[in-house]
N, C-alpha and C positions, 0 to 999 in steps of 0.2 A: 557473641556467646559469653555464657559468665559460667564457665564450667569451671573456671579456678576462684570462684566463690566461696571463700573458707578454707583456702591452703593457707593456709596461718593457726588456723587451728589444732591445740591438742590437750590431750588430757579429756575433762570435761566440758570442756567446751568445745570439743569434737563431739563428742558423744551428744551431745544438744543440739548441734548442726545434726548429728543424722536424725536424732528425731524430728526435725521441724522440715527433713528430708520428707520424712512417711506421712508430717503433716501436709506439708505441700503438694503429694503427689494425690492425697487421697483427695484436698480441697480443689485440683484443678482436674480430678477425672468426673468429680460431679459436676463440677462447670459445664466441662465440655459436653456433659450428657445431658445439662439443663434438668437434671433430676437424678435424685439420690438423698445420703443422709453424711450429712459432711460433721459434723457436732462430735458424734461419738469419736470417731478417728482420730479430728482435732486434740479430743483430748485424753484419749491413753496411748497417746506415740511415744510419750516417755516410755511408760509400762512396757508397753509392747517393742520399745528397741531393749530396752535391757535385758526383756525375757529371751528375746532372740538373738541376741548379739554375748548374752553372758552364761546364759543357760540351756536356750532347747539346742537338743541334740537332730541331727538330719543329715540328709545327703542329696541335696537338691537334683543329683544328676541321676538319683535312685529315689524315687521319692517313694516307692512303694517299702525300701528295707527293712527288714525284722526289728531291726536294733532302733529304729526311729524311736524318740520322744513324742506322744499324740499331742495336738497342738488343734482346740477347738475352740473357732468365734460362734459362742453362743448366739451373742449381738448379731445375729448374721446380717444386718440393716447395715452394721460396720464394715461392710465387704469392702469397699477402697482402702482399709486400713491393712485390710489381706495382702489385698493385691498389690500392693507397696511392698510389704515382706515379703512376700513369693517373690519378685519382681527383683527386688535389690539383693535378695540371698540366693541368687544365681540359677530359678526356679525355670522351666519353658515358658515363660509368661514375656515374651518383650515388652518393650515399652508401648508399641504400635497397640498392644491388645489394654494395656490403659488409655489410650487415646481413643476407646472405641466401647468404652464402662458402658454398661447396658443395653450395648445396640444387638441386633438380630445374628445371632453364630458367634458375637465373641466370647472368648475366654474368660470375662467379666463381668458376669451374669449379674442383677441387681441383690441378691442373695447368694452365697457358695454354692457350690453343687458339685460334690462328690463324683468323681468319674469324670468329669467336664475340667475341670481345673486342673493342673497339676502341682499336687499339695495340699488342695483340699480332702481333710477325712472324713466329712459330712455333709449331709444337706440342711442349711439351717436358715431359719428363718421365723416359722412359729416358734414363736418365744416357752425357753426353757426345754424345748426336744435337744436343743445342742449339748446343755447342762446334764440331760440324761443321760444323751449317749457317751458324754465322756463317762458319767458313773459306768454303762455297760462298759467300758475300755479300761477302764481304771481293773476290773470284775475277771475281764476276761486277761488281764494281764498278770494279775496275781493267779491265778487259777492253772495259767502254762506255767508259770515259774513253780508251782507247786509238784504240777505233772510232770515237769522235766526238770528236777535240781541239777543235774549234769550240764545241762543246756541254761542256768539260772540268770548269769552273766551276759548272754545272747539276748533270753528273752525279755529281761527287768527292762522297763523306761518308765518312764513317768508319763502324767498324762493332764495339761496344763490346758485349761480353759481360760476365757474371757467373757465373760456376763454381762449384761446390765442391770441395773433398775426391773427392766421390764421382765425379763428373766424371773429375777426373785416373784415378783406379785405373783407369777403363773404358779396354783397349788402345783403341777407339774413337777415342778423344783422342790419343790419341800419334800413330796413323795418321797422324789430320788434321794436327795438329803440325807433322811431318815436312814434309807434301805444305806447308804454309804457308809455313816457314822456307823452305826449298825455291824459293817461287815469291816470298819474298819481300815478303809480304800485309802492307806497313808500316803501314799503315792499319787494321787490326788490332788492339784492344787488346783483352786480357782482364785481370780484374780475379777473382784466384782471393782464396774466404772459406776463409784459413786457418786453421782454427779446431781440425783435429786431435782433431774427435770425428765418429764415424759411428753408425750406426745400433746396432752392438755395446757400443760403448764408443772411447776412443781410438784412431785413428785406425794408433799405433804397434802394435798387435793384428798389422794384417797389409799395413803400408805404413810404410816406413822408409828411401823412395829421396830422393835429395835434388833437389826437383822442380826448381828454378832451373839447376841444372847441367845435368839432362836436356833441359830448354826450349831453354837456351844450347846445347847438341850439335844441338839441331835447326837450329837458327840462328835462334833468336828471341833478340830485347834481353830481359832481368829485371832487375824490381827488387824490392824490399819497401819497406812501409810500417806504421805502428802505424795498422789500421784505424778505431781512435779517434781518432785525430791528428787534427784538419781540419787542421792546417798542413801534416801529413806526407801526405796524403792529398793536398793540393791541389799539393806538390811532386811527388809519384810521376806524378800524371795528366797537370801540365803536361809533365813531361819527356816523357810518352810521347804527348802528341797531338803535341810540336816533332818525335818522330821521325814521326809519322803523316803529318805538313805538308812534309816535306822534298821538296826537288822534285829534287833532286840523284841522284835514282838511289840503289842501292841500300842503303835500308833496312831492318828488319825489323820482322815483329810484337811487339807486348809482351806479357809477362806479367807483374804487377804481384800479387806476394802479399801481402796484405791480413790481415795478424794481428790476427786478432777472438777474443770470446770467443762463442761461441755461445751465445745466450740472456741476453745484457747486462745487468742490472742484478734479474734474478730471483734472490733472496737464497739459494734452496738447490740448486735447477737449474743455474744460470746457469754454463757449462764442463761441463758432463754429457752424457750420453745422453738424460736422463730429460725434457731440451728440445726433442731433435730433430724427434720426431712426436707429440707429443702436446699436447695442452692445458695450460695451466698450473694449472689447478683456482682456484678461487674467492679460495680461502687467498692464492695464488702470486701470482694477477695484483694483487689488492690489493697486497700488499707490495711488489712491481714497481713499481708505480704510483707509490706510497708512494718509495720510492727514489730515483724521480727527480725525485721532487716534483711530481708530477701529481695532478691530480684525481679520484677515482675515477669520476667519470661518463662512462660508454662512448660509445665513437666520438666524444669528442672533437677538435674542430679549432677552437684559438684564433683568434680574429680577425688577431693577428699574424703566423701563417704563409699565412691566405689573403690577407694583403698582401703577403707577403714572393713568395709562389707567383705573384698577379698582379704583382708585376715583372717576374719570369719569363718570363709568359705574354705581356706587352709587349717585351721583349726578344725572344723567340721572333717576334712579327707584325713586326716592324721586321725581322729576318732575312730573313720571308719575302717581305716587302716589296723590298728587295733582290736575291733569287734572282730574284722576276717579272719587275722592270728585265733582268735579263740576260738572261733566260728569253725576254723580251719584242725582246731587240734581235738575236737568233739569227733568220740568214735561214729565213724562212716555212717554206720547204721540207725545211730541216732540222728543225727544230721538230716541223712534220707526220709526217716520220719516225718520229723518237724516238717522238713517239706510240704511231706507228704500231707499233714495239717493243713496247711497253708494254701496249699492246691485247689483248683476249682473241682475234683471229684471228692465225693465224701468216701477216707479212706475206708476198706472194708466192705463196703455196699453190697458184692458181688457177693459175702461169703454169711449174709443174712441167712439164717433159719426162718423166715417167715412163716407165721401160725396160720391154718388150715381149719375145715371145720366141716363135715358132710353134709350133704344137702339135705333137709328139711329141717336140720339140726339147727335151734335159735341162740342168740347173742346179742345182746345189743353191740352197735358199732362203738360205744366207747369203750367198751370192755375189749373188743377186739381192736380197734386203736391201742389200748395198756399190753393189750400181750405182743402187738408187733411194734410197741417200744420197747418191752424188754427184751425184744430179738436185735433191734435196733442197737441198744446200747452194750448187748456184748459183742458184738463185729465190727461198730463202728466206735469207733474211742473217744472221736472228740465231739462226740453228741451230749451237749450238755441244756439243762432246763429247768422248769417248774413249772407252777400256777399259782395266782393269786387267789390265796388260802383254801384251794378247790382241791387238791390234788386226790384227797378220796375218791371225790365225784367226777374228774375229768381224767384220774384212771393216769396221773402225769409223775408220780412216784417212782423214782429207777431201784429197783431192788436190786442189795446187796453193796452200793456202794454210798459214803455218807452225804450229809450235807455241805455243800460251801457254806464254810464260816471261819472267821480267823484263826480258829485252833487248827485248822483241815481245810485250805484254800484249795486242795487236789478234789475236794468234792464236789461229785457233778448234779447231785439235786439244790436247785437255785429255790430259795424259800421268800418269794416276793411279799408275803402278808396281803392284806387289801390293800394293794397298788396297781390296778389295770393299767392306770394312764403309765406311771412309770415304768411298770413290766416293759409294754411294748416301745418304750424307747430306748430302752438298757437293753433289750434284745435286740434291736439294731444297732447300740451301738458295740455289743460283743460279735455281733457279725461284720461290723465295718473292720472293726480293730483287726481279724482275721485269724485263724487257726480253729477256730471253732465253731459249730454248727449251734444253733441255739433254737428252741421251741418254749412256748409260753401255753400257762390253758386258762381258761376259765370259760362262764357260761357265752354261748351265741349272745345273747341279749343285753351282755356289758361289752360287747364290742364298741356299742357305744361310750365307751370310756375308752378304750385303745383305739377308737378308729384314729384318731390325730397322725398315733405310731405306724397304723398300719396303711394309712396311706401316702405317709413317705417313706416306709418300708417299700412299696410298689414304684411310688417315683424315682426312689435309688435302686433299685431292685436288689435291695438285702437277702440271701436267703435263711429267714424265718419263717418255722413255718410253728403257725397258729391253729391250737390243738381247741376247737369251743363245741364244747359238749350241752350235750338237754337245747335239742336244733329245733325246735319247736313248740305247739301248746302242748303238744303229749307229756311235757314237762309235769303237768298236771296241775296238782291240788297248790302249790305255789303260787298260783294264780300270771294276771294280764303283766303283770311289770316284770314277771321272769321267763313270761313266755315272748319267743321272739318270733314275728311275725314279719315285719318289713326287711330284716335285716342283711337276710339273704339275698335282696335284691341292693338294698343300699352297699354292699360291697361289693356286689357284680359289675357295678358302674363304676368300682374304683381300677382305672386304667392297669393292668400289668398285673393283678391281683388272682391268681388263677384259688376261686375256693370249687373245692370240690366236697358234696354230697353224698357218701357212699351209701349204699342199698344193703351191702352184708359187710360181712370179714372178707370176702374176698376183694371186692373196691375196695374197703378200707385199705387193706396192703398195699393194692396199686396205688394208691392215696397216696400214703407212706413214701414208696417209694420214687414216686416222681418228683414228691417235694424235695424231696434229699439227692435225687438227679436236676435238678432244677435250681439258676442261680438266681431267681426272684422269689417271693414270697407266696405262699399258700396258705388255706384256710382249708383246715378239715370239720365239717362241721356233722356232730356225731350225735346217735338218739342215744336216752335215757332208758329207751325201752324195747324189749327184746324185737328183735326182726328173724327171720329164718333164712337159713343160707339158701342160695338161689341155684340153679341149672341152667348152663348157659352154655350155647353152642359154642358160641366165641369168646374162649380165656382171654384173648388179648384188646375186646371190644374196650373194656374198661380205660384200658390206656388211649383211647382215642377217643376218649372227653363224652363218647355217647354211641349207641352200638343198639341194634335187635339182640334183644333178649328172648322176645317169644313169639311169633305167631303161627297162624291155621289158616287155610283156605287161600285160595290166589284173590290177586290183589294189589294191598289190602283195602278193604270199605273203611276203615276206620285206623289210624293211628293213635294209641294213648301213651304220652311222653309225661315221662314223674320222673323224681330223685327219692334218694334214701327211703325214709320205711312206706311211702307211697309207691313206692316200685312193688310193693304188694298186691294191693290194693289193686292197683292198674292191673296186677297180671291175675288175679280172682274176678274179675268183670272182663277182661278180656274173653277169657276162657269160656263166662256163660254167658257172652256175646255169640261166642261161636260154635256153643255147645245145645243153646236153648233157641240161638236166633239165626242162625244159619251165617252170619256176618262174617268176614275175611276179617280180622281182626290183628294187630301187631302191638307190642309192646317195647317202649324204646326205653332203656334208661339210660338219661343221662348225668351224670354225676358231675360232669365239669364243663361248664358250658363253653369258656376261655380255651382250654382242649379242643374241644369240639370245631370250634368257629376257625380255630389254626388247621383244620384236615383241610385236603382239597373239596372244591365243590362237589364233587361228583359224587364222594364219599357221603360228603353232606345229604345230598340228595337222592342216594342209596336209603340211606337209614330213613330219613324222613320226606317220603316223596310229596313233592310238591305239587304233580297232578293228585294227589289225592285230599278230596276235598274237607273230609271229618279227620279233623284234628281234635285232642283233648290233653289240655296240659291237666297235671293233677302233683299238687305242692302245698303241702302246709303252709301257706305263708302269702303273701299277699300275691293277687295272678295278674297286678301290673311289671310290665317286662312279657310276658308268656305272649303275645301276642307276634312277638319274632319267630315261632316255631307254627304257631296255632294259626297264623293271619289273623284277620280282622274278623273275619268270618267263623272262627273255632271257637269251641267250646273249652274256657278258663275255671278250673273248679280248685278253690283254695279257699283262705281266710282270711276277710279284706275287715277285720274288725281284730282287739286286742286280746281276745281269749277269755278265759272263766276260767275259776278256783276250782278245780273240780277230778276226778279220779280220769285217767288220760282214755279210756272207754265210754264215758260220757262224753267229753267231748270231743270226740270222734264223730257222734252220734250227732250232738248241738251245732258242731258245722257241717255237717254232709258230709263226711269225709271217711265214713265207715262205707265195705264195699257194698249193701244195697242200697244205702242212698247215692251212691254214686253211681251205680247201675240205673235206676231210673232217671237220672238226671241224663246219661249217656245216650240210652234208648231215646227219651223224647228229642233230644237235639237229633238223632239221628234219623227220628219218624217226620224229620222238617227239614234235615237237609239230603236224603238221600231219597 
């Protein structure tokens, strides 16, 4: 055993010992895994001991605390360089679960992931979602500090990323950037591994912008540092947590580039590609080892850095020891609050006014979505949001209170500008960070710009819920690129993503409020143009994803299953199905088909009986997927093509989709299958 490996060291040359600790641990878990990215680790273990050994704040034995400093590897490729921190700062990670990096169930997943780790506050991986959600964290941290000054000293921390290269390229990053500098997020540090090699090769291939200038145009502080320096390292960080600690008003975020070589002290690797993703092969890691004068026996960790780490780890309890005092001298009632934030119920939910509307009485669903937010956000407090630059049109405007902006961080309308992609990763990352509820809008058909967000929004299961209004061609005279057609089903297949389709104001509510009862992500997707409120036997059908809304006659001969403003449509041909043609006829709508599929079978099979053999889906929008409801055999009426520029009345007409061309389409299927 060489576990007294470096008890002779101190000073800085301890502190170099522990980093070539984090190096060594990260370079012999991708060994063992014969796959992984050992390069990055390699080489910001300096950075990354000092940040963590000098500066973030935590409580390994609480990893969820209030008072915590957030701490996100964007790199999320760098995961052994995590898992080495976690590991040595006394986190539930044993050593056994590095001996076990990427295998099936362990704690070392090849990428972080949020809930799974303990320690980790995100899921990272697509390059530049990590860089966002610390901006949401950064957002959502000044914003409680704003709301609860009493509580200021509880809730302030900082919020310290690690980037790479590949980070910056992704517009992603810039977005956020912008919106950062912007609002000011001085608290904020990132810490980019400039190392100027990517997955190809060099870095200068197909990036040659001069990132520090760019940063500074956003209006972030930069700096640089020799990412091997600890002297230079511990000057770049202290200067940028004194700008974090300013209490004077306006300062900015940093970016702090870090000139490393990727892949440290591997003799023929080390500054190459051939470090990035790969193992270092038997040969390499020996010689590495060798280099810096280490031991070759794996997963070593000297006796001197688990002394050097429980200082640390004392340091860190004596911190937290201190937060409680303060914690502990906050009146009751606030205290209970904050909690109360913090909690998995959205406080207030129970004591909603939710808006109403009488039956034949028309609305469109986004206008009835804006009024049961403004019920929303006087009951529930920590519901906070916006849209990128839509909010006239997606109805996401909270009246009566201001905007978050650096003069008024207590403001709960979030003013994203044209940034879909960053919206929806700063909203998850103001839902990871915790205390706050957050919702974003813009149209259905740029969900293709936030899908990135919103389906790791579902794989974490964030609860955000996603406000995308004008849900189909009815959009109109805007024409085929702002009318969404496939999109509703392209997120249907995003696993854990419950979107739901309302038909009036009254689904919309229900909408409303399951997402804000619900600890995963939703999708309200809402018309532009008026519907009329519905009569329905069963108030509570809505909440269970899909329900009989209306039929006549026993039976039924025919089922027709729609969402949103096709729940019309359906229920005007039902009616002279059974008025003109004698036909048993039912009318299902379903509005959230992920609801739906979670009822019991039976339930399922209530609403949509499966002895009966006329099935008719009826959906704006493309009628693949519809064949789970309809079988093989039913009759699919929607729009399998991209729309036309045109008044939302015409093409109604141009697709079939007004009620008598859907009525003869119904009949003939019916004169062939019945």
């Amino acid at each position: 055993m060489s576990a007294d490996f470096g008890s002779d060291r101190q000073g800085d040359d301890l502190e170099r010992l522990c980093a070539d600790a984090l190096r060594v641990l990260a370079m012999d878990q991708v060994e063992a895994a014969d796959s992984g990215h050992p390069g990055m680790p390699m080489g910001m273990a300096d950075v990354a001991h000092v940040l963590w050994s000098e500066h973030l704040r935590l409580d390994p034995r609480d990893p969820a605390w209030l008072g915590r400093d957030r701490f996100v590897l964007s790199a999320g490729h760098g995961s052994a360089l995590l898992y080495a921190l976690l590991h040595l700062s006394g986190h539930d990670l044993p050593m056994s679960e590095l001996q076990r990096f990427r295998q099936l169930d362990s704690k070392t997943p090849g990428h972080p992931e949020v809930g799974h780790t303990p320690g980790v506050e995100t899921t990272t991986g697509p390059l530049g979602q990590g860089f966002a959600n610390a901006v949401g964290m950064a957002l959502a941290e000044r914003h409680l500090v704003g709301r609860w000054p009493q509580a200021a000293d509880a809730l302030a921390h900082r919020t310290f990323v690690i980037c790479g290269d590949g980070d910056l390229m992704e517009g992603l990053s810039a977005e956020a950037a912008s919106l950062a500098g912007h609002l000011e997020l001085h608290r904020l540090i990132v810490l980019w591994d400039d190392n100027g090699i990517s997955i190809d090769g060099p870095t200068t291939l197909a990036f040659g912008e001069d990132v520090l200038t760019r940063f500074a145009g956003h209006g972030w502080r930069t700096d640089r540092c020799d990412g091997h320096d600890l002297a230079d390292i511990r000057r770049a960080l202290a200067a940028a947590v004194a700008e974090a600690e300013r209490r004077d008003g306006g300062g900015k975020p940093t970016l702090i580039a870090c000139k490393t070589t990727i892949g440290k002290f591997a003799p023929t690797k080390a500054g190459t590609a051939d470090v990035h993703g790969s193992p270092l092969g038997k040969a390499e890691l020996a010689a590495a080892k060798a280099a810096m004068g280490w031991p070759q026996e794996p997963f070593l960790v000297p006796d001197a850095v688990r002394l050097r780490w429980g200082a640390r780890k004392a340091a860190w309890s004596e911190a937290r020891a201190a937060w409680d005092r303060a914690w502990d001298a906050l009146p009751a009632a606030a205290a209970k609050e904050v909690q109360a934030w913090f909690g998995p119920a959205a406080p207030g939910l129970a004591a909603v006014a939710w808006p109403s509307l009488p039956a034949g009485k028309a609305d469109a669903t986004r206008n009835a979505s804006g009024k049961a937010l403004q019920a929303l956000a006087a009951a529930v407090p920590n519901l906070v949001g916006g849209s990128a630059d839509l909010s006239p049109s997606n109805k996401t405007l909270l009246k009566g209170t201001p905007d978050f902006s650096p003069g008024d961080y207590a403001g709960r309308n979030l003013r994203f500008g044209v940034r879909e992609h960053a919206m929806g990763a700063i909203l998850n990352g103001i839902a990871l960070h915790g205390g706050l509820i957050p919702y974003g809008g813009t149209f259905l058909t740029f969900t293709d710009y936030a899908r990135p967000a919103m389906r790791l929004s579902a794989l974490m299961g964030t609860r955000v819920v996603w406000v995308m209004t004008h849900d189909s061609i009815y959009l109109g005279e805007d024409g085929p690129t702002h009318q969404p057609v496939e999109h509703l089903m392209a997120l249907r297949v995003i696993p854990g993503l419950r979107v739901f389709r309302p038909a009036d104001t009254a689904e919309t509510v229900v909408g409303w409020r399951l997402a804000l009862e619900h600890r995963g992500p939703t999708v309200l997707a809402l018309t532009r143009q008026n519907v009329p409120e519905l009569e329905r036997a069963d108030p509570d059908g809505p909440a269970r994803g899909g329900y009989v809304l209306w039929e006549a006659g026993d039976g039924p001969q025919v089922v027709l299953i729609a969402t949103g403003s096709e729940v019309h449509v359906a229920l005007a041909v039902a009616r002279a199905l059974h008025a003109e043609d004698g036909r048993a006829a039912r009318v299902v709508s379903l509005p959230c088909w992920e609801l739906f599929e979670a009822q019991p079978l039976a339930w399922r099979e209530q609403v949509i009986p499966p002895r009966c053999g006329a099935r008719v889906s009826l959906e704006a929008g493309v009628t693949f997927g519809w064949e789970r409801y309809t079988g093989e055999l039913g009759l699919r009426i929607g729009v399998d093509a991209f729309g036309a520029s045109a008044p939302a009345e015409h093409l109604a007409v141009r697709y079939g989709l007004d009620a008598p061309s859907v009525l003869a389409r119904v009949r003939a299927y019916l004169a062939e299958t019945l």
